[in-house]
LOFIVEX-129416 format. One record per atom (N, C-alpha, C): residue in one letter; x, y, z. Coordinates in steps of 0.001 Angstrom, whole numbers, plus 500000, padded with zeros to 6 digits. Layout:
! residues N
aXYZ ...
This chain:
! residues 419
x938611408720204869 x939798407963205295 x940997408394204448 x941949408411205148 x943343409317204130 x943560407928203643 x944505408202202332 x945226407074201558 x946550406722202602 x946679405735203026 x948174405174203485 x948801403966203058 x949792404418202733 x951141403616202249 x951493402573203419 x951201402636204610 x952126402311205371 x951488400636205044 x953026399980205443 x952709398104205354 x952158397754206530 x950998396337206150 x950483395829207616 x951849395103207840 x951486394687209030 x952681393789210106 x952840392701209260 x951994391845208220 x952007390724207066 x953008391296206073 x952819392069205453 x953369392697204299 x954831393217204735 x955108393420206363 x956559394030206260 x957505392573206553 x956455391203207347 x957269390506207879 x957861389669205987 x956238389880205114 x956889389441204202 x958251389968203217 x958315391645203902 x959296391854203204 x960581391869203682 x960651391319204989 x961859391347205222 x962392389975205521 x961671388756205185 x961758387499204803 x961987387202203087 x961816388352202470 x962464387788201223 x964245388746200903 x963817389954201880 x965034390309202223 x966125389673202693 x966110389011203663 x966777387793204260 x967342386224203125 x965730386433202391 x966220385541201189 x967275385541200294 x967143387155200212 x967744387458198823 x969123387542199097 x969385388181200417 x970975388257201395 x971644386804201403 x970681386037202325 x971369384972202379 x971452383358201384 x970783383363200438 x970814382770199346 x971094383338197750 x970336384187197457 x970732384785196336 x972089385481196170 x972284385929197385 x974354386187197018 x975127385650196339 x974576384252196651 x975525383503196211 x975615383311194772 x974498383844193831 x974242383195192412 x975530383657191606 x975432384310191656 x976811385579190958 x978051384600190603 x978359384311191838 x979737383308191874 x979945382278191471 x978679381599191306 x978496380520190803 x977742380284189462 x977258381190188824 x976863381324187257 x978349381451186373 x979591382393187449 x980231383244186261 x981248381849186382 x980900380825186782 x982034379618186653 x981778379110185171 x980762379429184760 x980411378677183386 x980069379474182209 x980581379576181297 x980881379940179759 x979903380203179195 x978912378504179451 x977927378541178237 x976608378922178910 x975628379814178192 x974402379968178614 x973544379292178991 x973356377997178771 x972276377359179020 x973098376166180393 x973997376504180796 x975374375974181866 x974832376829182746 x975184378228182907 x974806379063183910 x973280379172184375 x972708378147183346 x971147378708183878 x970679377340184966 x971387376092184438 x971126374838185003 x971633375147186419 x972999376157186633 x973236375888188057 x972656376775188639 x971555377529188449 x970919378027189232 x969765377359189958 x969836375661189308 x968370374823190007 x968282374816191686 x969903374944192434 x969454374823193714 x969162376023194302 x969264377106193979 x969097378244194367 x967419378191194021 x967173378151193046 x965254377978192710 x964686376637193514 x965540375910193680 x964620374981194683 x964639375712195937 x965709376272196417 x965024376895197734 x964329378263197880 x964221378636196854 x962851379534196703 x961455379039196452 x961653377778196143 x960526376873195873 x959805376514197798 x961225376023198357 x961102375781199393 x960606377034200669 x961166378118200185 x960588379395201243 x959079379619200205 x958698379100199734 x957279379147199219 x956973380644198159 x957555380615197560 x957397381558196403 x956699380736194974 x956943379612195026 x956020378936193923 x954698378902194429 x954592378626195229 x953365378221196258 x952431379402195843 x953139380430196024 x952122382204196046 x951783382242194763 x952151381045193823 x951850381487192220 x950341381139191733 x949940379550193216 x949046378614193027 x947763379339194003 x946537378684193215 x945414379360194220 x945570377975195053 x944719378160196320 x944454377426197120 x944190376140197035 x943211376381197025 x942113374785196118 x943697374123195368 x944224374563195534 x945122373494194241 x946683373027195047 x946683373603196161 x947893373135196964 x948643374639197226 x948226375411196893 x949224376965196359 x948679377642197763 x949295378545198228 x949415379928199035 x949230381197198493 x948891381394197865 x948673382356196749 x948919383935197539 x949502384815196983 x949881386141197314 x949039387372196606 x948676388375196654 x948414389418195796 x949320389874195545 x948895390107194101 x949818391098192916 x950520392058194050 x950069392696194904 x951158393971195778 x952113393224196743 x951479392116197209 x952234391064198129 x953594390514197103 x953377389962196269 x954081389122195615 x955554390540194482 x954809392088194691 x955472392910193919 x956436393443195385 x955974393613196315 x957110393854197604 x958408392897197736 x957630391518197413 x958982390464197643 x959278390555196399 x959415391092194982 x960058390889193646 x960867391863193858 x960848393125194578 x961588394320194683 x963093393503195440 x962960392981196463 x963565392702197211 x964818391682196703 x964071390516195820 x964857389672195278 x965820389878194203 x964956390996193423 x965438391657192124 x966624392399192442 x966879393105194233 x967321393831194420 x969351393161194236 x968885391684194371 x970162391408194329 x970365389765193443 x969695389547193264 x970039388484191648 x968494388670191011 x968605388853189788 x967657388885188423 x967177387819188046 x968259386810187526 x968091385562187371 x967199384504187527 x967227384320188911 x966548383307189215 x964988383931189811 x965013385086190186 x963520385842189992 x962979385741188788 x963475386117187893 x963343385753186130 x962792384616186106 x963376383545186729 x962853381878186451 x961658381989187263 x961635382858188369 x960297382327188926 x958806383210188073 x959450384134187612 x958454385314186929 x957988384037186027 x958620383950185344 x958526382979183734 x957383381945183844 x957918381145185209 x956760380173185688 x955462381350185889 x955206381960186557 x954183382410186955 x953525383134185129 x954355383176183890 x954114383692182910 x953258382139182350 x954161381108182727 x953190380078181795 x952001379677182503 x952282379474183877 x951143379555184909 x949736380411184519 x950254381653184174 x948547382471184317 x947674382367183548 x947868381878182360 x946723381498181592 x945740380310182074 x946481379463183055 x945664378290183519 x945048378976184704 x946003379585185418 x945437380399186788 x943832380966186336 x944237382104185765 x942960382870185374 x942035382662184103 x942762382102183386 x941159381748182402 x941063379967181582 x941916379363182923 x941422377189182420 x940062377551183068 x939693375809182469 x938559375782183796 x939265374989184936 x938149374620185498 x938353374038187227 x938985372508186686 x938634372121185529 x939384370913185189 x940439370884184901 x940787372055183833 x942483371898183734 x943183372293184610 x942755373427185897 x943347374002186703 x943958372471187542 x942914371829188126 x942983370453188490 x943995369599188034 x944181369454186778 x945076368541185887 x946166369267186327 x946044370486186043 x947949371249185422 x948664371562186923 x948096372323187737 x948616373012188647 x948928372015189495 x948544371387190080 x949191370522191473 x950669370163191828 x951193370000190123 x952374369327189851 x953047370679190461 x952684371827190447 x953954372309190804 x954111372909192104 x953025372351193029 x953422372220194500 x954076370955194812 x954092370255194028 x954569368639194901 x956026368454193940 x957021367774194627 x958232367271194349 x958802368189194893 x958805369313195650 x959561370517196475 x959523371685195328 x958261371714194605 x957808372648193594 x958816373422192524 x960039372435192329 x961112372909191651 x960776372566189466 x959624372352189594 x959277372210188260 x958967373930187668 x959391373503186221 x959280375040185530 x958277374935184434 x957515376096184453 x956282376461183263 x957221377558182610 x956737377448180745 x956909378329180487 x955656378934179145 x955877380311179047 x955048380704177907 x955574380779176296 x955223379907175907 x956160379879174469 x954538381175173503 x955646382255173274 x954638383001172523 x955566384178171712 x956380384271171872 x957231385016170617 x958172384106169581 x957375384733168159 x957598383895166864 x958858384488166603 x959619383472166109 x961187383544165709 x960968384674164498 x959770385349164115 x960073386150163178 x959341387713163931 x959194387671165336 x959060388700166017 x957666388258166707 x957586389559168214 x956458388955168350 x955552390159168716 x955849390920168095 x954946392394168649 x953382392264167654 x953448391952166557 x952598391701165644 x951681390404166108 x951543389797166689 x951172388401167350 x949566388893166866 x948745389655166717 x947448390011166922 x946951390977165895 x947923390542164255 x947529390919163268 x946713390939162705 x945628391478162070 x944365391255161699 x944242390395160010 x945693390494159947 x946030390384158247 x946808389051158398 x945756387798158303 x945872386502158462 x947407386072157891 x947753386336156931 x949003385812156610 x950516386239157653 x950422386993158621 x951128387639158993 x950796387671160750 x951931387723161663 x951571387957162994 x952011386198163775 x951022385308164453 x951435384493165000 x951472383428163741 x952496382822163560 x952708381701162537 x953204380320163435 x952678380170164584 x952648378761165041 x950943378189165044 x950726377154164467 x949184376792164639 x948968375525164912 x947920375142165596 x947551373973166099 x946303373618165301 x946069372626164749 x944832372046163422 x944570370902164020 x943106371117164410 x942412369985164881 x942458368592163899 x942665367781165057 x942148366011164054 x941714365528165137 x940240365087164807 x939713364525165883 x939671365043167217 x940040364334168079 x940078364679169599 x941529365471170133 x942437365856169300 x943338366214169372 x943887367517168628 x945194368340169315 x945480369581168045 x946361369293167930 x947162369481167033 x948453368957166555 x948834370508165866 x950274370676166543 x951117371718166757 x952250371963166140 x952357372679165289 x953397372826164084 x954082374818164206 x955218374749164569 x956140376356164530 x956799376375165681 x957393377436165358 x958779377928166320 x958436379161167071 x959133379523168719 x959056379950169401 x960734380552169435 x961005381862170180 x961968381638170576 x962177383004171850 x963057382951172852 x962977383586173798 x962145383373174622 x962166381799174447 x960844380657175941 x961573380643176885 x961682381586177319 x962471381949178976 x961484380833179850 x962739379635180606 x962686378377180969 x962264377125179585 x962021377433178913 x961766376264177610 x962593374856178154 x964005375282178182 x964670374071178352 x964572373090179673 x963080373512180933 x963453372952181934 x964643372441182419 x965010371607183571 x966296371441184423 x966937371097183363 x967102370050182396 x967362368697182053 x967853368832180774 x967122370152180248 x967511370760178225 x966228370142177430 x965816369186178163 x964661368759177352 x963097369049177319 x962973370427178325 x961966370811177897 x961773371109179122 x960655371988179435 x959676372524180500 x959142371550181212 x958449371548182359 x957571370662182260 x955862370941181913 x956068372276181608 x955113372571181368 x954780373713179899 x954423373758178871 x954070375050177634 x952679375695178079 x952496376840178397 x951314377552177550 x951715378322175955 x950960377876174983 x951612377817173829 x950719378540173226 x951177379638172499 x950294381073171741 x950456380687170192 x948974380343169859 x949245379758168499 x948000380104167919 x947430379905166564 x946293380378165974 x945945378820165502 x944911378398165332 x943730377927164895 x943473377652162979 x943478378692162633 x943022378211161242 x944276379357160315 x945395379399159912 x945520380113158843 x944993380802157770 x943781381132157818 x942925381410157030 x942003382822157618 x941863382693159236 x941211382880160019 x941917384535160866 x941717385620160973 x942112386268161838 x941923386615163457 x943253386632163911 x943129386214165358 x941764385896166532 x941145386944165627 x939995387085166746 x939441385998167189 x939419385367165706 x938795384005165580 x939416382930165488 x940653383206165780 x941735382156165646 x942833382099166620 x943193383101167354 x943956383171168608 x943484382252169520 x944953381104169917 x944172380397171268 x945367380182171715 x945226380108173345 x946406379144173822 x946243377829174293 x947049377093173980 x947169375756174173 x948492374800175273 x947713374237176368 x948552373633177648 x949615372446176950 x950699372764176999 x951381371327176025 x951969370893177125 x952036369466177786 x952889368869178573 x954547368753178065 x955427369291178859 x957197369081178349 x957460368160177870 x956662366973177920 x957472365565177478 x956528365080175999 x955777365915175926 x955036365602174486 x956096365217173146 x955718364281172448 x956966363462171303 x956712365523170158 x957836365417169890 x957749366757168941 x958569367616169146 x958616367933170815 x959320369005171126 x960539369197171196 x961292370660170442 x962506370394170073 x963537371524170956 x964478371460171547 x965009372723172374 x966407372571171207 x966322373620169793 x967025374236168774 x968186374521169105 x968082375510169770 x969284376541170147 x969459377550171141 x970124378261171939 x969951379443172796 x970217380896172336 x969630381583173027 x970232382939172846 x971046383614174043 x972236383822173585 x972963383967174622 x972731385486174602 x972293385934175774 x972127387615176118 x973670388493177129 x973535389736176744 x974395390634177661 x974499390946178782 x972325391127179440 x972437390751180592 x971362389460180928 x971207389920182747 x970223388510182409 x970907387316182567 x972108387132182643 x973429385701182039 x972887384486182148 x971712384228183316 x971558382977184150 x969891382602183963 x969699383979182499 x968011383666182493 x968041382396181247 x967368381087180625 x967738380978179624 x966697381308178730 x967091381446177387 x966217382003176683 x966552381168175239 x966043379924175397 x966140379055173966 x965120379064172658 x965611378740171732 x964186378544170794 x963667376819170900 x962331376982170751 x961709375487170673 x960832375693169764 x961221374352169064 x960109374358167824 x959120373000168377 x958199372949167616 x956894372176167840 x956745371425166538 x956870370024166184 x957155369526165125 x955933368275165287 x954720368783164573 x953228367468164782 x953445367188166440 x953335368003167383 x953345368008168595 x951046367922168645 x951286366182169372 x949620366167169630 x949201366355171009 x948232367246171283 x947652367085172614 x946350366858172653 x945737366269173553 x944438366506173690 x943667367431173120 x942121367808173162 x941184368711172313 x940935369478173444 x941029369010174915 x940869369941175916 x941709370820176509 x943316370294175879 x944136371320176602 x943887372675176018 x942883372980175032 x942995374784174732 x942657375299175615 x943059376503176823 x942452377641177242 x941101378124176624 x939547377978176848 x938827378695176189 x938849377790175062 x938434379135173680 x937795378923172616 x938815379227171955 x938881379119170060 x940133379847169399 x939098381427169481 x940126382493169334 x939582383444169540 x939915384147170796 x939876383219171719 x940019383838173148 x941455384309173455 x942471383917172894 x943973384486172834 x943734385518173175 x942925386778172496 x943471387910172404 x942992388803173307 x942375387880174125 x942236388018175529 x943167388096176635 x943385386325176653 x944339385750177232 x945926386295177467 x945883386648175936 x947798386862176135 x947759388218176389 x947406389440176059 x947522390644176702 x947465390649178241 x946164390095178840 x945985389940180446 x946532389157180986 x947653388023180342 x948897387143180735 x949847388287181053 x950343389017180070 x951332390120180180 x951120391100181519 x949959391524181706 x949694392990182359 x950045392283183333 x950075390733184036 x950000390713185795 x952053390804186196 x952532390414184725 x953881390745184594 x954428391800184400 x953735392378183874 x953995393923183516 x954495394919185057 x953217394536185823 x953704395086187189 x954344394853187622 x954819393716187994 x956116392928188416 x957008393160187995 x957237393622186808 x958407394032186106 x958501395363186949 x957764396294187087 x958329397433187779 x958677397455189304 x958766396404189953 x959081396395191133 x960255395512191231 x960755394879189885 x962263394376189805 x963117395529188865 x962422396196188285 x963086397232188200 x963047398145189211 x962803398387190253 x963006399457191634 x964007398548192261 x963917397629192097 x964771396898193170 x966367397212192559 x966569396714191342 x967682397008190521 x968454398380190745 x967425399538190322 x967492400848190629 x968488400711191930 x967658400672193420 x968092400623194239 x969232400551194432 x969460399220194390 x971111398534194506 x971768398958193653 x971664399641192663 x972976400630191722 x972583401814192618 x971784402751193189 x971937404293194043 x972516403547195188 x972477402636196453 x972989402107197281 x974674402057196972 x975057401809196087 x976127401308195526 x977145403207195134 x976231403623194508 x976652405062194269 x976774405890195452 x975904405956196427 x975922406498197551 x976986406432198338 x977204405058198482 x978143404651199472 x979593405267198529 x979606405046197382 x980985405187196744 x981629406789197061 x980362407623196678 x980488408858197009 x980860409185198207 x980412408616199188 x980505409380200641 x982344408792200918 x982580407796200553 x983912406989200927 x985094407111199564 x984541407605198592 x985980407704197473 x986043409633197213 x987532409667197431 x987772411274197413 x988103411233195271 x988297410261195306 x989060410312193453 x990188411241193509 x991100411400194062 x992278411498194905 x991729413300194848 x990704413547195874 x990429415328195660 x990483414977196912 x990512416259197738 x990591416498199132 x989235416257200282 x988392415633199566 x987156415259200745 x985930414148199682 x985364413644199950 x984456412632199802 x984323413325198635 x983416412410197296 x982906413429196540 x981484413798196404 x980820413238197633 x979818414008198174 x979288414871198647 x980317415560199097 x980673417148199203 x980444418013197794 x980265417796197015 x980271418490196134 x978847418712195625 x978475419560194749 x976979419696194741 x976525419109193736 x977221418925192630 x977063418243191108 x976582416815191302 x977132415914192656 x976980414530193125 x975598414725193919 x975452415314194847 x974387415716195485 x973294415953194761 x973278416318193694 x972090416716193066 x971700415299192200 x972778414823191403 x972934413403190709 x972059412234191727 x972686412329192698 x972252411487193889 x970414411693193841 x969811412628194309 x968892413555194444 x967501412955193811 x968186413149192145 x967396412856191246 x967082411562191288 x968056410806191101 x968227408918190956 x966796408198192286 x967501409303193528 x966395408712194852 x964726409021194175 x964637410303193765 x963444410791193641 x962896409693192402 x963363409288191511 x963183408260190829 x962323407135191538 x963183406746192069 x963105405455192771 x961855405016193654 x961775406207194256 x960895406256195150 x959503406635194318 x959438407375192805 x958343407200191886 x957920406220191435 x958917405146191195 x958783403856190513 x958264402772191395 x958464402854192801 x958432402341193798 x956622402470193932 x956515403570193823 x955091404095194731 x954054403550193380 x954502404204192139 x953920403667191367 x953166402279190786 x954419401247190855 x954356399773191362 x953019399577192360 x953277399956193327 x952549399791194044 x950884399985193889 x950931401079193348 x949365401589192847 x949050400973191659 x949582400140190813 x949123399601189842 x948862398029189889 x949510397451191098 x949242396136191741 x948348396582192432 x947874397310193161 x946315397020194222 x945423397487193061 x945651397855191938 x944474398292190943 x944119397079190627 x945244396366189880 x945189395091189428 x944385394439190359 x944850393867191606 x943952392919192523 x942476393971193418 x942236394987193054 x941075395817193200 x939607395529192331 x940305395381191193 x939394394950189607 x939846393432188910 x939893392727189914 x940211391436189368 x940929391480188627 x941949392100188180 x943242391962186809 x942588392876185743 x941209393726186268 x940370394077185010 x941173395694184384 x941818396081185751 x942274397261185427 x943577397499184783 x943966396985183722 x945114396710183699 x946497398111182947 x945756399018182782 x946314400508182661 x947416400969182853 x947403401037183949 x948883401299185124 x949973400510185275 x949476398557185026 x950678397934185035 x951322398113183815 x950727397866182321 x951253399027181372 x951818400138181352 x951403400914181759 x952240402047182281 x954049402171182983 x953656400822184077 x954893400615185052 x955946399838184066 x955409399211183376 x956262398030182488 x957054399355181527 x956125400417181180 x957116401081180227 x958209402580181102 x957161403055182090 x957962403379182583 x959480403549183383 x958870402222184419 x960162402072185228 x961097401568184393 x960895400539183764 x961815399845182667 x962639400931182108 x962304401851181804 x963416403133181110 x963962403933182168 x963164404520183085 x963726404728184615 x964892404252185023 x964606402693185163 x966305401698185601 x966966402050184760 x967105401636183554 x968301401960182415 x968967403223182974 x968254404192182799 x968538405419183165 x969193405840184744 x968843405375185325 x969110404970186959 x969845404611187226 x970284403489186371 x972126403142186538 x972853403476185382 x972597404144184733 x973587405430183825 x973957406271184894 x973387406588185748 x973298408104186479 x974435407479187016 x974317406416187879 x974802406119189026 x976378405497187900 x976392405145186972 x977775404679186447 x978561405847186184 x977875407326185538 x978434408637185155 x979045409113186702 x978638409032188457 x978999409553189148 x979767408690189288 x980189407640189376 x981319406664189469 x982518406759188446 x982158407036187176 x983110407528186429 x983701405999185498 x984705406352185530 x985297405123184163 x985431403511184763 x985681403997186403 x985611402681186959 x984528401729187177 x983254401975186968 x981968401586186337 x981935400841185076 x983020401203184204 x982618400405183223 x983637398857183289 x984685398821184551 x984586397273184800 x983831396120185053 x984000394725184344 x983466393924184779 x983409393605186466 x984107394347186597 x984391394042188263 x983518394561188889 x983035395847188650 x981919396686189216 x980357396113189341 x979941396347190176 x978337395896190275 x977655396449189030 x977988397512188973 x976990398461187930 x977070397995186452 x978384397766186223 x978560397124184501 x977133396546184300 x977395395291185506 x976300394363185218 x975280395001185520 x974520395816186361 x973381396166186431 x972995396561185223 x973731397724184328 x973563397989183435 x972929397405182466 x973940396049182509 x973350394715181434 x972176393949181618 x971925393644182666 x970529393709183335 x969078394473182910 x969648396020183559 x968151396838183111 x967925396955181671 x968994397087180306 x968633397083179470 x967695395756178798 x967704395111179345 x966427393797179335 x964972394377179331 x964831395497180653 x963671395395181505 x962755396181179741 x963160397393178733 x962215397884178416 x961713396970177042 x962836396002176277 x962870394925174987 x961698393847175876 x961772393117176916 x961597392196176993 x959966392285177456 x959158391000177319 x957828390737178432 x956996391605177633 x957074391746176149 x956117393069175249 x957143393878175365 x957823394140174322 x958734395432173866 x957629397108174473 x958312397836174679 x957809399294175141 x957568399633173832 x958416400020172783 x957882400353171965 x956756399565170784 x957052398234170661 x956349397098169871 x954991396893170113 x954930396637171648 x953979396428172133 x952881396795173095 x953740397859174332 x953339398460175311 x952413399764175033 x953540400632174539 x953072402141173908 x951505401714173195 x952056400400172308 x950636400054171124 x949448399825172217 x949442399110173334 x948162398547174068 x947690400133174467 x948486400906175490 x948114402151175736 x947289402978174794 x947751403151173579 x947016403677172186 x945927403060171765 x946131401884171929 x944435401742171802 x943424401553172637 x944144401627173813 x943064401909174793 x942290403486174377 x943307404371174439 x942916405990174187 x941895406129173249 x941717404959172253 x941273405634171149 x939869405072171332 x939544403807172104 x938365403411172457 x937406404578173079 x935950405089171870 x935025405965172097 x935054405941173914 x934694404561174697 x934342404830176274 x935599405155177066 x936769405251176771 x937691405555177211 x937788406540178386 x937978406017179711 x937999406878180927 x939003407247181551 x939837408090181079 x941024408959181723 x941184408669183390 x940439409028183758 x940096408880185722 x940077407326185873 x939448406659185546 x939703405536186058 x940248404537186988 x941678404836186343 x942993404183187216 x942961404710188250 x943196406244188020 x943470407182189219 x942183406459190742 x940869406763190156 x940073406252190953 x940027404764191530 x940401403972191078 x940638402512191479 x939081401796190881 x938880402651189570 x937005402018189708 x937497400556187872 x936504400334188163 x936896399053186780 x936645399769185500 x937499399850184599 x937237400467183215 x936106399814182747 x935674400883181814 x934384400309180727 x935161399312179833 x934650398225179484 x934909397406178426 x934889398219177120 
């Protein structure tokens, strides 16, 4: 049987229903973020725009069945991120984020907490936000240090029937839910015993938003991104239950890598989308601005070739995406190689992608007025953020390589790596 690309009749109606989304609702975000100054202002008025993504059922695809959810595959859910990404970041960002605090309950609660946690965020018109509080205000690439004093410094210390939660987070993209006062939901990356190295001490822990403790500090106001928020929250004798841990302590270092990888892919199909709409943008400029010379400056071969490259890009990053989401949902999330891969690749791709496209545009690119400024400000997000490329990404890749069973073919083949 040959390999084909082509979409079933499901997969195109879904993509041209989030196309439609992104046209006729997400247009509008732009205009209505840049009314407000302050960061954590521009992020609140994006709630009605996320409720009606809530409402065309994009939260829904986050939830399995059994639990009220519609659930999508990783390639399903990476066609409509291309699309949305293609024209606001933002509030895709808010929905990524949820689906970031979401997956630890998704794929490794049990059937009880899945029960407890998830329902809430099909019901009320599913406009509630999860988030993953897991980068330490003193960095977070180190999170899985072997050298106990050092790495995750938020910990939860059992008393009794309860853990009680002491440290700071920061860059809890959604932390502040609607309101400033919190999420309604934490998956919270914390260790167990100070004493103890991760292995044996990595856990994540479900914190409800309204738990007495929780503190929303301060924001970080970013360059791009404008409408994502990204606050610090600290955890001050924050008690929960003995059952909200994910698993065992120990199991983190499980958990939070295979939290990342189902984002990781996703990230490269909002970076194609981005891509896109800066070459769309270049294309058109070219064929219609002479820059007062005597014919389009598409006529010329220097643009043509510029052009050329940027498509051939695109359409790598694109295809790529793609093959690393059906790996993912091929091997149960087991294969997770390629979405690594996409997270570091495309992520530098875009950056690069709308350089190209700002250099053929020339000085008038570097207005705020221009689409591209901002794209610009945008993709430089995609390679820092979700596991730094260099901090964290490059590092998972490397030690995959160095593992004695290590199978080169693998990915390529679609078969499940050796443990």
């Amino acid at each position: 049987m040959a390999i084909d690309f082509t979409l079933s009749d499901a997969q195109r109606e879904l993509q041209a229903g989030a196309r439609a989304f992104a046209e006729n609702v997400l247009r509008g975000v732009h205009d209505v973020i840049s009314k407000h100054p302050k960061h954590e202002d521009r992020f609140y008025s994006t709630k009605p725009f996320y409720k009606e993504m809530a409402n065309a059922g994009f939260v829904k695809a986050l939830i399995p069945a059994e639990f009220g959810g519609a659930p999508m595959s990783t390639l399903e859910f990476a066609i409509a991120a291309e699309e949305l990404a293609s024209v606001d970041v933002n509030v895709a960002s808010t929905l990524l984020a949820t689906a970031l605090g979401l997956e630890p309950i998704v794929r490794f609660g049990s059937e009880e907490q899945k029960q407890r946690f998830l329902p809430d965020f099909v019901r009320n018109g599913g406009e509630l936000l999860a988030a993953l509080a897991s980068t330490e205000v003193t960095g977070g690439a180190n999170y899985d240090s072997e050298d106990p004093t050092a790495g995750t410094r938020t910990f939860a210390i059992r008393e009794g029937d309860f853990w009680v939660i002491n440290g700071a987070k920061h860059y809890t993209t959604n932390g502040t839910g609607w309101d400033g006062k919190g999420a309604h939901l934490f998956s919270v990356v914390c260790r167990t015993d100070p004493k103890l190295p991760p292995r044996e001490s990595l856990a994540v822990i479900v914190v409800p938003g309204n738990a007495p403790g929780i503190k929303i500090t301060g924001f970080i106001d970013t360059i791009g991104h404008r409408a994502t928020v990204s606050p610090r929250v600290e955890f001050e004798n924050v008690r929960v239950p003995f059952d909200n841990m994910i698993g065992v302590p120990g199991d983190g270092m499980k958990i939070v890598p295979k939290t990342f990888s189902w984002t990781a892919a996703i990230i490269g199909a909002a970076c194609t989308g981005v891509m896109r709409t800066a070459f769309e943008y270049a294309l058109n400029f070219a064929k219609t601005d002479k820059r007062s010379g005597p014919v389009p400056i598409i006529e010329y071969q220097n643009v043509g070739y510029m052009l050329a490259d940027m498509k051939m890009r695109i359409e790598a990053a694109r295809y790529m995406t793609w093959k690393a989401c059906h790996y993912l949902d091929q091997t149960d999330r087991a294969g997770d190689e390629l979405a690594i891969m996409v997270k570091v690749y495309c992520s530098e791709l875009c950056v690069q992608v709308v350089y190209d496209a700002m250099r053929l545009v020339g000085v008038d690119s570097y207005s705020v007025d221009c689409p591209l400024s901002r794209l610009l400000q945008d993709a430089l997000c995609f390679p820092l953020y979700d596991g730094g490329n260099m901090g964290v990404r490059r590092r998972q890749l490397h030690n995959m390589f160095k593992q004695p069973n290590y199978d080169s073919r693998a990915a390529a083949e679609s078969r499940v790596p050796s443990e």
